[in-house]
PyMOL CGO cylinders between C-alpha atoms (Angstrom):
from pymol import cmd
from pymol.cgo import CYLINDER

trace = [
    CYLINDER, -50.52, -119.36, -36.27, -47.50, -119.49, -38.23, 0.3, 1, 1, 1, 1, 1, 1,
    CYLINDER, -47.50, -119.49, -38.23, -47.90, -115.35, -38.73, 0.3, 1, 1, 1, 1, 1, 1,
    CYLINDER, -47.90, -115.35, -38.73, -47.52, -114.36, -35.36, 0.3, 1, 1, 1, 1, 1, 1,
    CYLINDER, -47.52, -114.36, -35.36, -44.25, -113.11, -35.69, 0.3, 1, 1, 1, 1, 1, 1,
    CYLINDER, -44.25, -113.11, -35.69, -44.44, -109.53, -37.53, 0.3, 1, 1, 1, 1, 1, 1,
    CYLINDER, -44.44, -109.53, -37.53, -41.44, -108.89, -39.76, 0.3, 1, 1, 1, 1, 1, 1,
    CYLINDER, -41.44, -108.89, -39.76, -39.90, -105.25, -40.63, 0.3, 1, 1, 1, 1, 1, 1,
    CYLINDER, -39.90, -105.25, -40.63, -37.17, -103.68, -41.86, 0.3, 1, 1, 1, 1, 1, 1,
    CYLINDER, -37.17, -103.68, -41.86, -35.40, -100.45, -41.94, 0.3, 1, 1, 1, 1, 1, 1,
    CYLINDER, -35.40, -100.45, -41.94, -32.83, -99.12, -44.15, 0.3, 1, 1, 1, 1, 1, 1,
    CYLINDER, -32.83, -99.12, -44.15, -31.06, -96.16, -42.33, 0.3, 1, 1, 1, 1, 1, 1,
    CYLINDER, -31.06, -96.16, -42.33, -30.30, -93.01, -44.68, 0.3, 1, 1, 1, 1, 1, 1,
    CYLINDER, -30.30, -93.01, -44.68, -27.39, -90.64, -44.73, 0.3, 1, 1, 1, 1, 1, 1,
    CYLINDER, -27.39, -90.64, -44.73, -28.62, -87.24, -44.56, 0.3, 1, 1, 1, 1, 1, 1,
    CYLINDER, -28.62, -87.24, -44.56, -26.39, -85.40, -41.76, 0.3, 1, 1, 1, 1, 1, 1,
    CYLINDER, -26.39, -85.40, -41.76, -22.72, -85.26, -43.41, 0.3, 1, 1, 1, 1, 1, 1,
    CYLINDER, -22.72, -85.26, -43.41, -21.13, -83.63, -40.38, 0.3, 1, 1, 1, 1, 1, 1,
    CYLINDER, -21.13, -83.63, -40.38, -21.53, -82.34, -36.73, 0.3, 1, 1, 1, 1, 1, 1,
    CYLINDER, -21.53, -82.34, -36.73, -22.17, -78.59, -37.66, 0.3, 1, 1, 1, 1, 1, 1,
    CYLINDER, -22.17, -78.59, -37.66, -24.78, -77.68, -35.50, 0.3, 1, 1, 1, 1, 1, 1,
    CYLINDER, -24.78, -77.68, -35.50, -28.36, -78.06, -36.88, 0.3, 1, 1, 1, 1, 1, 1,
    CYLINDER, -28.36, -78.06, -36.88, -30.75, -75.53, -35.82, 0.3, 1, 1, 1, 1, 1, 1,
    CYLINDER, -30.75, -75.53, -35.82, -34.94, -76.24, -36.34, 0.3, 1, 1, 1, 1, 1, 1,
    CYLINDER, -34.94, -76.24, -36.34, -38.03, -74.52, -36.98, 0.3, 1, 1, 1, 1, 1, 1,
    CYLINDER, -38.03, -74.52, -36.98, -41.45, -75.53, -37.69, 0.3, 1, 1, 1, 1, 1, 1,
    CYLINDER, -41.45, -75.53, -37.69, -44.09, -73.69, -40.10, 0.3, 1, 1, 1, 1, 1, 1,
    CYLINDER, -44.09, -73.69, -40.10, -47.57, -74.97, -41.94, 0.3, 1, 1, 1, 1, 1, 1,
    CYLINDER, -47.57, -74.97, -41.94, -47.26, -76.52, -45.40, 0.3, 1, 1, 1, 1, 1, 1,
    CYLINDER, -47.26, -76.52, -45.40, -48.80, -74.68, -47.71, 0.3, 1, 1, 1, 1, 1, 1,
    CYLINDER, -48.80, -74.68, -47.71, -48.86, -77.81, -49.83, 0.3, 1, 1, 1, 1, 1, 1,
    CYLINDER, -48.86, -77.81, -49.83, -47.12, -81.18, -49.77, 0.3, 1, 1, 1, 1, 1, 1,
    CYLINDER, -47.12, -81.18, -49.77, -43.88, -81.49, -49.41, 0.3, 1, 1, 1, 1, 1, 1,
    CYLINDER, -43.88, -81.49, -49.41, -41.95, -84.46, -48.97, 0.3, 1, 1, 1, 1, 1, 1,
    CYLINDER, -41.95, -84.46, -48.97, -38.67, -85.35, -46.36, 0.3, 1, 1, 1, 1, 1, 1,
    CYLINDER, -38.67, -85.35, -46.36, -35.71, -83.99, -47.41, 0.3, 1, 1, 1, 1, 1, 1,
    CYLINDER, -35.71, -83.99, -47.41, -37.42, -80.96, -49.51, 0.3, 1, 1, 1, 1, 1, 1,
    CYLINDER, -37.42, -80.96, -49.51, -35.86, -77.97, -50.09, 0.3, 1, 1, 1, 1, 1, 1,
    CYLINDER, -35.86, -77.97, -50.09, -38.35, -75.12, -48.84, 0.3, 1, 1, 1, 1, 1, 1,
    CYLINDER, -38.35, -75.12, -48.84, -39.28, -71.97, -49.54, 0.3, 1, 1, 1, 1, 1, 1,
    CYLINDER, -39.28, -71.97, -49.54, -41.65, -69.15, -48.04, 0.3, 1, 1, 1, 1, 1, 1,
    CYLINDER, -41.65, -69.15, -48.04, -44.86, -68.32, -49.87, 0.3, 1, 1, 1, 1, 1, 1,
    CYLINDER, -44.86, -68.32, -49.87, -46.84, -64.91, -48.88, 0.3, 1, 1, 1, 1, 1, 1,
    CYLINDER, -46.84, -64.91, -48.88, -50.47, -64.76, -49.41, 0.3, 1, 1, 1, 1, 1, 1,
    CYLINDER, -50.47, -64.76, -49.41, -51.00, -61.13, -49.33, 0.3, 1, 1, 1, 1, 1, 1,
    CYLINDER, -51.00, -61.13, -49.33, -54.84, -61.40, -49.26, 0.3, 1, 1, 1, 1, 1, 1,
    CYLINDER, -54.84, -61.40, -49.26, -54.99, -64.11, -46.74, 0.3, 1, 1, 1, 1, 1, 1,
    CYLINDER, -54.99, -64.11, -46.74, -51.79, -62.19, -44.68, 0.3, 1, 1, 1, 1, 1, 1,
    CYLINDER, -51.79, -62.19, -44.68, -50.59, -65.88, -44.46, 0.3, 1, 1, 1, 1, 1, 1,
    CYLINDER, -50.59, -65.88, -44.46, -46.93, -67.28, -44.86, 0.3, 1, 1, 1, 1, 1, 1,
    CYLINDER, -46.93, -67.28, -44.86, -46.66, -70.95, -45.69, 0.3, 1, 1, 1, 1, 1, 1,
    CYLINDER, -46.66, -70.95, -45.69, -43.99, -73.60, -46.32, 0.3, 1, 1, 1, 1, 1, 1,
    CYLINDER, -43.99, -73.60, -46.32, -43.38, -75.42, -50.05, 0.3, 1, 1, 1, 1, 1, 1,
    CYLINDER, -43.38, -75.42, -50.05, -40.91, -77.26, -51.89, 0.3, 1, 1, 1, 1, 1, 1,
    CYLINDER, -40.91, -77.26, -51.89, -38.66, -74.96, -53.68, 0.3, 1, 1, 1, 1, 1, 1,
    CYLINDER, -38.66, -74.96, -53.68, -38.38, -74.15, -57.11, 0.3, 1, 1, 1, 1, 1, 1,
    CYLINDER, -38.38, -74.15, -57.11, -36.23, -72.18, -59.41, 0.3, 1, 1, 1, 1, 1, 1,
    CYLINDER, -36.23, -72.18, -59.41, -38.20, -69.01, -59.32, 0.3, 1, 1, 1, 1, 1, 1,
    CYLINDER, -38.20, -69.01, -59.32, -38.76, -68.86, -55.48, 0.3, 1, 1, 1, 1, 1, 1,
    CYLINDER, -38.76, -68.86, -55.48, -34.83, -69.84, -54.94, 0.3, 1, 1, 1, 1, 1, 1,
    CYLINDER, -34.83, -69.84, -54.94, -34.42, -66.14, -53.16, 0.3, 1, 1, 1, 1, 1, 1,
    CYLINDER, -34.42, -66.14, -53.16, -37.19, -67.00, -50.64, 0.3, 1, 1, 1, 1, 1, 1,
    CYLINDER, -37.19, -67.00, -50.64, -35.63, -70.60, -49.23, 0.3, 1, 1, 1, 1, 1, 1,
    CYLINDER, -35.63, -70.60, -49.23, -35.48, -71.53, -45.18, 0.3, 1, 1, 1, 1, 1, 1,
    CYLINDER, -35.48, -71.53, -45.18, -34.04, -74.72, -45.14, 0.3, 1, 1, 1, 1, 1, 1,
    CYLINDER, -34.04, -74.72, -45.14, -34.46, -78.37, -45.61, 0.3, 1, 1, 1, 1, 1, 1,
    CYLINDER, -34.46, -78.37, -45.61, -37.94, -80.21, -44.33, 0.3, 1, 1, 1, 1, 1, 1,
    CYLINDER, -37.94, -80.21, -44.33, -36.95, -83.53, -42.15, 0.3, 1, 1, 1, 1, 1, 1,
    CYLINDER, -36.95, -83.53, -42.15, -40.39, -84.48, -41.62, 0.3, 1, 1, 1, 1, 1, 1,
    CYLINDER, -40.39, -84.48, -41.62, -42.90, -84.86, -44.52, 0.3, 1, 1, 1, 1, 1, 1,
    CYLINDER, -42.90, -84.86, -44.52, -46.29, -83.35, -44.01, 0.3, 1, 1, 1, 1, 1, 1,
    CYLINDER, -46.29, -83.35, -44.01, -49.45, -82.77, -46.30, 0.3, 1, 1, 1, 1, 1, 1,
    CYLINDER, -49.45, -82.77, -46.30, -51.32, -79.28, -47.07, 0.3, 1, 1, 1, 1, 1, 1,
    CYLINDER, -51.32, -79.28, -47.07, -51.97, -77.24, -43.89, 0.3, 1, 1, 1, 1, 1, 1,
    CYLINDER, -51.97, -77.24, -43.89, -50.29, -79.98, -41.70, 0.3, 1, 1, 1, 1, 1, 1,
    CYLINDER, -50.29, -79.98, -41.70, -46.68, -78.62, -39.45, 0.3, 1, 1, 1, 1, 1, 1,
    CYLINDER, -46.68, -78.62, -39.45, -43.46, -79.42, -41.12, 0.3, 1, 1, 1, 1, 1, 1,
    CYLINDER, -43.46, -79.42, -41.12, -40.35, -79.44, -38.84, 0.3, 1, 1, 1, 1, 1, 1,
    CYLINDER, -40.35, -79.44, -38.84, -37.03, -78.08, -40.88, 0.3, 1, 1, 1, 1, 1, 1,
    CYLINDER, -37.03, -78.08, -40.88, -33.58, -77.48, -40.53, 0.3, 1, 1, 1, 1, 1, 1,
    CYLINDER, -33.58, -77.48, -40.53, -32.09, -73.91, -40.84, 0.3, 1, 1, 1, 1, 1, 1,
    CYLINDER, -32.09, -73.91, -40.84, -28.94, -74.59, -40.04, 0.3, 1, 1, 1, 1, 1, 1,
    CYLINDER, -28.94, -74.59, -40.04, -26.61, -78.05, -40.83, 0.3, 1, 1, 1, 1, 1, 1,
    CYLINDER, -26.61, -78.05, -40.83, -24.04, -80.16, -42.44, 0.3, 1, 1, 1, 1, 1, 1,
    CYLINDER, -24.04, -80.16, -42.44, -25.70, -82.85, -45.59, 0.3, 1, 1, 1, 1, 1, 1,
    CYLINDER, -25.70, -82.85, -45.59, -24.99, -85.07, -48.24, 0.3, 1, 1, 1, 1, 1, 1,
    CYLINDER, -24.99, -85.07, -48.24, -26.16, -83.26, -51.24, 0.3, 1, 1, 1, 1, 1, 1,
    CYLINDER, -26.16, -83.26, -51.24, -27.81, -86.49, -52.58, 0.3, 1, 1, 1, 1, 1, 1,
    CYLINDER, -27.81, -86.49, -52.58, -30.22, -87.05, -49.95, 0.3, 1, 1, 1, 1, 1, 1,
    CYLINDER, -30.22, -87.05, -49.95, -31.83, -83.31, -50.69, 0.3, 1, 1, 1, 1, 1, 1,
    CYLINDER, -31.83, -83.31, -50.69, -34.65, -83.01, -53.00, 0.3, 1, 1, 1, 1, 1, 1,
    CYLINDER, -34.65, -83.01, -53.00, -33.87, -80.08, -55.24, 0.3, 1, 1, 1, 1, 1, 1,
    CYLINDER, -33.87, -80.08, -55.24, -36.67, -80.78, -57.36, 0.3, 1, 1, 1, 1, 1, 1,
    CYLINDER, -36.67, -80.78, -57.36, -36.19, -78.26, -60.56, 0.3, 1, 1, 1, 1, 1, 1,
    CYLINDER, -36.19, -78.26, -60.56, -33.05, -76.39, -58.85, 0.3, 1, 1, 1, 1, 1, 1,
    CYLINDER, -33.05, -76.39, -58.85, -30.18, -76.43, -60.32, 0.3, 1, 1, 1, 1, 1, 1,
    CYLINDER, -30.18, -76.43, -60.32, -27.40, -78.69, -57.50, 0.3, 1, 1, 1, 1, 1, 1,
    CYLINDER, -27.40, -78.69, -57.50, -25.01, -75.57, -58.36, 0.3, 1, 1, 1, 1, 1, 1,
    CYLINDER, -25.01, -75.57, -58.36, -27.73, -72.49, -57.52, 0.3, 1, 1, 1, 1, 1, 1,
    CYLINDER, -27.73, -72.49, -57.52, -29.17, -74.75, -54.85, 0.3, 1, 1, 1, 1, 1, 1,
    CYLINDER, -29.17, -74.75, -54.85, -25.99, -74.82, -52.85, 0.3, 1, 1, 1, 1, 1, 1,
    CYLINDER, -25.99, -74.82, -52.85, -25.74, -71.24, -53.39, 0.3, 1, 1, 1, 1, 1, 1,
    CYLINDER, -25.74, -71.24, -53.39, -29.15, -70.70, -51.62, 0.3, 1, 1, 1, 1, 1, 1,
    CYLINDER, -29.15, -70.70, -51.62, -28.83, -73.27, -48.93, 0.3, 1, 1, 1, 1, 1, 1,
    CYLINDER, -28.83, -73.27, -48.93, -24.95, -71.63, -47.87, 0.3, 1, 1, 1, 1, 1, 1,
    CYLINDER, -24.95, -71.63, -47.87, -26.45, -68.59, -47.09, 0.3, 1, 1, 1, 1, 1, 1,
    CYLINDER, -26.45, -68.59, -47.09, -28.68, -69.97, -44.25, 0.3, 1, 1, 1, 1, 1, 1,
    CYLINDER, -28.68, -69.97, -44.25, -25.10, -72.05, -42.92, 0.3, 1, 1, 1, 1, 1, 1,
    CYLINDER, -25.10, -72.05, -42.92, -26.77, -75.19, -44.60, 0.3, 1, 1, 1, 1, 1, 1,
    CYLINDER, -26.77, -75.19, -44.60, -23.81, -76.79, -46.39, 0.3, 1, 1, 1, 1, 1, 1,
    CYLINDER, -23.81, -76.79, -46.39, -23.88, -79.71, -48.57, 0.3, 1, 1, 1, 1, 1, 1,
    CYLINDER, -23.88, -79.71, -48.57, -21.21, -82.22, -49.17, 0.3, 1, 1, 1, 1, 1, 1,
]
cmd.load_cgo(trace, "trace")
């Protein structure tokens, strides 16, 4: 009886640096991707299908913003297009911080 009492905890993160306005969009995962991924477009020209990933070097020209939900293969991923964040709480993965900026200014994502 002594375990009736259920115990949690929650350990807030800073992601949004600023009040800029932060626009989303939604779009299918094309494979996992984790919160806080950069993402990028992927084109399937036989299957005439567009899906979501985490960005990489290479595909640094085809990025749409930040995911702020995680979601698995083929599931919806909610993202931000628009916004003001801490550079640290972004997962660049391979991206250079530098070229990543870069990428993520011209979409009037700006990280501090």
């Amino acid at each position: 009886m002594a375990n009736l009492v259920e115990k949690r905890s929650f350990t807030p993160q800073k992601f949004y640096a600023g009040e800029f306005p932060a626009v989303r969009d939604t779009g299918t995962a094309g494979a996992a991707i984790a919160q806080y991924d950069m993402i990028m477009t992927v084109t399937d020209e036989e299957a005439g299908t567009v899906t979501l990933q985490p960005a990489t070097t290479a595909g640094i020209d085809n990025v749409v913003g930040i995911a702020i939900t995680a979601a698995a293969k083929d599931e919806p991923v909610v993202y931000i297009m628009t916004g003001e964040v801490f550079a640290d709480a972004v997962n660049m993965g391979d991206i250079d911080a530098a070229a990543a900026k870069t990428a993520l200014r011209k979409l009037c994502i700006f990280l501090v």
